[in-house]
C-alpha positions as CSV (number, residue, x, y, z in Angstrom):
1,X,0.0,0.0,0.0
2,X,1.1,3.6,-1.3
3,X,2.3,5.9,1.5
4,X,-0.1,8.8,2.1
5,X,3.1,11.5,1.9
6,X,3.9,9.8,-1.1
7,X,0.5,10.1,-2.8
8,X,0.3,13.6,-1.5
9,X,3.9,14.1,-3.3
10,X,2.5,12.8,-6.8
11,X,-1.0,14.6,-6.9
12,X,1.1,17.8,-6.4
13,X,3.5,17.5,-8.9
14,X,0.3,16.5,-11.3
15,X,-1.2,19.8,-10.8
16,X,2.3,21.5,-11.0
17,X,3.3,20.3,-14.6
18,X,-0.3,20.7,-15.6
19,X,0.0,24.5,-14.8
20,X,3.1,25.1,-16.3
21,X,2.1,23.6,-19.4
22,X,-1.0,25.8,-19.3
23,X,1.2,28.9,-18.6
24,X,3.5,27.7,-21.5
25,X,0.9,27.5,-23.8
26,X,-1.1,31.2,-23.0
27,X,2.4,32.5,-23.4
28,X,2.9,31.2,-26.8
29,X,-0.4,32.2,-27.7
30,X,0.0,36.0,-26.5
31,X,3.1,36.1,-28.4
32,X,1.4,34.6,-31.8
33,X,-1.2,37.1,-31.2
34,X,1.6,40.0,-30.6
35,X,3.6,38.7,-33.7
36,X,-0.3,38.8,-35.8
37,X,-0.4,42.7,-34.5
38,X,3.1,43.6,-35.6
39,X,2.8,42.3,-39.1
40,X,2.3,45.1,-41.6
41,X,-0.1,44.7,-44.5
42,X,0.8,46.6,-47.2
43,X,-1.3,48.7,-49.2
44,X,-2.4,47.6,-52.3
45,X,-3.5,51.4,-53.2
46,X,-0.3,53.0,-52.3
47,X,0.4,56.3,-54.3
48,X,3.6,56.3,-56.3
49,X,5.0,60.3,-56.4
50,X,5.7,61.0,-60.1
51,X,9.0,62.3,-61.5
52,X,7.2,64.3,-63.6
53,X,3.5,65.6,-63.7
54,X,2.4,68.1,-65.8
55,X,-0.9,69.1,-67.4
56,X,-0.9,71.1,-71.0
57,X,-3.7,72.8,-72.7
58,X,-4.1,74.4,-76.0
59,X,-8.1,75.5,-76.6
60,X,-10.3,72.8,-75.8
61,X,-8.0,69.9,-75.9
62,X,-5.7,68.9,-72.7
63,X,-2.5,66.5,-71.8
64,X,-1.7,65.2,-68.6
65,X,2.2,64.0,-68.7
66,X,2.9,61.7,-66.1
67,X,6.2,59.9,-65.7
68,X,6.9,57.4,-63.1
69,X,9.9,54.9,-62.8
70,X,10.5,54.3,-66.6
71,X,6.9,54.3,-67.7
72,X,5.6,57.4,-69.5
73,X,1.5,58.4,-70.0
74,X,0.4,60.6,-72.1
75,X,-4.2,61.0,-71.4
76,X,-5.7,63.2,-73.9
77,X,-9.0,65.0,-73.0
78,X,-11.2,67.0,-75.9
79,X,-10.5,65.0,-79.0
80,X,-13.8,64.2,-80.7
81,X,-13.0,60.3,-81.5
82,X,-10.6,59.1,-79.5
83,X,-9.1,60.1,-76.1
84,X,-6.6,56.4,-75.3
85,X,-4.5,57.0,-73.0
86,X,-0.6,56.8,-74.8
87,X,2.1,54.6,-72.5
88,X,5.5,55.0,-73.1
89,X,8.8,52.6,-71.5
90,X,11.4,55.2,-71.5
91,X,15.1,55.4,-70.4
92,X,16.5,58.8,-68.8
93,X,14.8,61.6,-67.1
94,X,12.0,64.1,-68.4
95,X,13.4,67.8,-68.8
96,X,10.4,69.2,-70.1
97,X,7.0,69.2,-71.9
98,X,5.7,71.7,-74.3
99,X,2.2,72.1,-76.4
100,X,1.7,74.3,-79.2
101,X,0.3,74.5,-82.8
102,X,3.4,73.5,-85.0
103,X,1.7,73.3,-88.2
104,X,-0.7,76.3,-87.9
105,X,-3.7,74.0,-88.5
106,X,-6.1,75.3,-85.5
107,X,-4.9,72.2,-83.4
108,X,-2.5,71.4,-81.0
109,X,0.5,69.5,-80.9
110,X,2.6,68.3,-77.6
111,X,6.0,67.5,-77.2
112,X,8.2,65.9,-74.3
113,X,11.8,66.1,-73.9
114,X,13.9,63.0,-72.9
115,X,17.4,63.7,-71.5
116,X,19.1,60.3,-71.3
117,X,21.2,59.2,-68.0
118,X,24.6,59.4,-67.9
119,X,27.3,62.1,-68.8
120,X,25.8,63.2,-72.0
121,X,22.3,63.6,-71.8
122,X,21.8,63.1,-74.8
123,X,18.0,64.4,-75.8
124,X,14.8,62.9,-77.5
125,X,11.7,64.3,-78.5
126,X,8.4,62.3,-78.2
127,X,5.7,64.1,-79.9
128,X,2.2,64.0,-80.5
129,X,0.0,65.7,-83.3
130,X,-3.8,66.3,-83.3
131,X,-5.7,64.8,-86.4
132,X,-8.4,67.3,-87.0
133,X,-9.3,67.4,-83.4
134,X,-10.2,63.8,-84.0
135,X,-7.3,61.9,-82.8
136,X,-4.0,61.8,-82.3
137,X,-1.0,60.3,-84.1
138,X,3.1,60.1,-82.6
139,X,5.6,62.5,-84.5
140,X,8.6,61.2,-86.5
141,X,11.8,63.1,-85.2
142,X,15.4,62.7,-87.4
143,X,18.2,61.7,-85.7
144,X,21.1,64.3,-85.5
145,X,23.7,61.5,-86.1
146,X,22.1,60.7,-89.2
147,X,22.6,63.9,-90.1
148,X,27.0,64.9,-91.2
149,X,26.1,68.8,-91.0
150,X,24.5,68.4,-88.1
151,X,26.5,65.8,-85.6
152,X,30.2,66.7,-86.2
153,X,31.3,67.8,-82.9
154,X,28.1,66.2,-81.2
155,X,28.2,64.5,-78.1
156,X,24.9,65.7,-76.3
157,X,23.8,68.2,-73.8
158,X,20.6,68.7,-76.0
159,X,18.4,71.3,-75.0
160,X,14.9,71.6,-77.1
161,X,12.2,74.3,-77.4
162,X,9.2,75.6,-79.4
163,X,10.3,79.0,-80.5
164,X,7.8,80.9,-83.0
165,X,6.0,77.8,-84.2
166,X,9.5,76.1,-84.5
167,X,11.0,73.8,-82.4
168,X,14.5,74.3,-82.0
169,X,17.9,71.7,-80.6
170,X,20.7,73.1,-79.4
171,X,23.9,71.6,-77.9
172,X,27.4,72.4,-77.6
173,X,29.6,71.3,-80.0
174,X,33.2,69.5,-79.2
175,X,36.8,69.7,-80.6
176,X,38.7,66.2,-80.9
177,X,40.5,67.0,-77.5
178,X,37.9,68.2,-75.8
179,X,36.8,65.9,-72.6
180,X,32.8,66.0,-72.3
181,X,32.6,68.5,-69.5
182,X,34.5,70.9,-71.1
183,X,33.8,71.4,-74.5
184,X,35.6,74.3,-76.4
185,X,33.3,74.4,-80.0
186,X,30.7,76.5,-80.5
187,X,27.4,76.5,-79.9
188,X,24.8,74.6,-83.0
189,X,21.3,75.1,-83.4
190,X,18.9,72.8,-85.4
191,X,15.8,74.3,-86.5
192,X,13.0,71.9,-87.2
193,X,9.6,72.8,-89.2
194,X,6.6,69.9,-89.0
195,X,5.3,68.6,-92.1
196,X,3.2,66.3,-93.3
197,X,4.8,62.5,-94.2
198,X,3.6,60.0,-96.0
199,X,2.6,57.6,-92.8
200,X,2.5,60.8,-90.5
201,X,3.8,63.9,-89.4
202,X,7.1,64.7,-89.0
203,X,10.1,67.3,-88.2
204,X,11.8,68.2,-91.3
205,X,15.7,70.0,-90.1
206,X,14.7,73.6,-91.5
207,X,17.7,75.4,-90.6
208,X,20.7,74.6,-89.1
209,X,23.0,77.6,-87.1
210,X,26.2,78.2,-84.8
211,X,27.0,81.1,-82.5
C-alpha cells in the first residue's frame, strides 16, 4: 500500500506540470497574437509620387504627362473620337514638356523632352500631333547623327524648345580633345519645321545655325 506522503507528493506534482504547461501555452499564444499585430499589410493602393506631372492645354483639348519609374503616360481630353490613353517605356529623365500648334492647323501639338542618363544627356523628342481634333498620331523626329552637317562635334547636352512655331535643338559642340565636360566648339542650333509624311507627321531640319 502507497504511503499517504507519497500520494500527496504525486498529486502535487500533477497539478504542477499541468499548470506550467498551461502557462506555457497562453504564453505562446499572446506572443502569436503580438507577432499577428506587428505584421504590416501593405497597401495595395499605395500612391507612387511621379518624377514628372504636368498638365498642358491648348483651346479645348488637354495632356496630362505623367512619368513614373520608366513608364511614361500621355491621357488626352477633348479630342472628338478618341481620347486612349498613350504609354511609353522610356530610359532617362524628363526635362520638359511643351504644347503648341506647329503646323498652324487650328490644333495642337505636344512635345516631351527625354534627356538620357549618364554624362551626356543626350536628348529625344516624343511628340504627339492632333488629327483634326479627332485623334491623335506620334511624330517622326530625325536623328542628328544621321545627319553629317548636323552631328560633327556632337556629343549631347541637347536642350529643345518651341520658338515661333519652331522647335529648336541646341547643344554644344566638341573639338577632338575636348573631354565632355569641357567642350571648347561653338554653340549649334537645329531648327526643325513639321510637315506632313507619307505615314505621319514629321520634323523636317529647317535650318541649321552656330554662334
Amino acid at each position: 500500500m502507497a504511503h499517504p506522503k507519497i500520494c500527496v507528493l504525486a498529486i502535487a506534482l500533477i497539478f504542477t506540470m499541468a499548470a506550467c504547461k498551461n502557462s506555457s501555452s497562453k504564453t505562446h499564444t499572446n506572443n502569436v497574437e503580438k507577432a499577428k499585430d506587428s505584421v504590416a499589410i501593405p497597401s495595395e493602393n499605395k500612391l507612387v509620387k511621379p518624377k514628372f506631372y504636368r498638365k498642358l492645354s491648348l483651346n479645348t483639348i488637354s495632356f496630362e504627362i505623367n512619368h513614373t519609374d520608366k513608364q511614361l503616360t500621355i491621357q488626352p481630353s477633348g479630342l472628338s473620337i478618341d481620347n486612349s490613353k498613350i504609354v511609353k517605356q522610356i530610359e532617362g529623365t524628363i526635362a520638359n514638356a511643351e504644347i503648341g500648334d506647329l503646323n498652324k492647323d487650328g490644333f495642337p501639338e505636344v512635345l516631351v523632352y527625354v534627356r538620357s542618363d549618364g554624362s551626356g544627356s543626350y536628348g529625344t523628342v516624343i511628340g504627339y500631333s492632333v488629327n483634326n481634333g479627332k485623334s491623335m498620331s506620334e511624330i517622326n523626329m530625325p536623328n542628328v547623327w544621321d545627319n553629317p552637317k548636323a552631328n560633327k562635334g556632337y556629343m549631347g547636352h541637347d536642350e529643345f524648345a518651341i520658338v515661333e512655331g519652331y522647335l529648336r535643338q541646341r547643344f554644344p559642340t566638341y573639338n577632338p580633345q575636348d573631354t565632355n565636360s569641357n567642350p571648347t566648339g561653338k554653340t549649334r542650333q537645329i531648327q526643325y519645321k513639321l510637315k506632313d509624311g507619307e505615314n505621319s507627321r514629321v520634323f523636317v531640319m529647317d535650318k541649321i545655325t552656330e554662334y
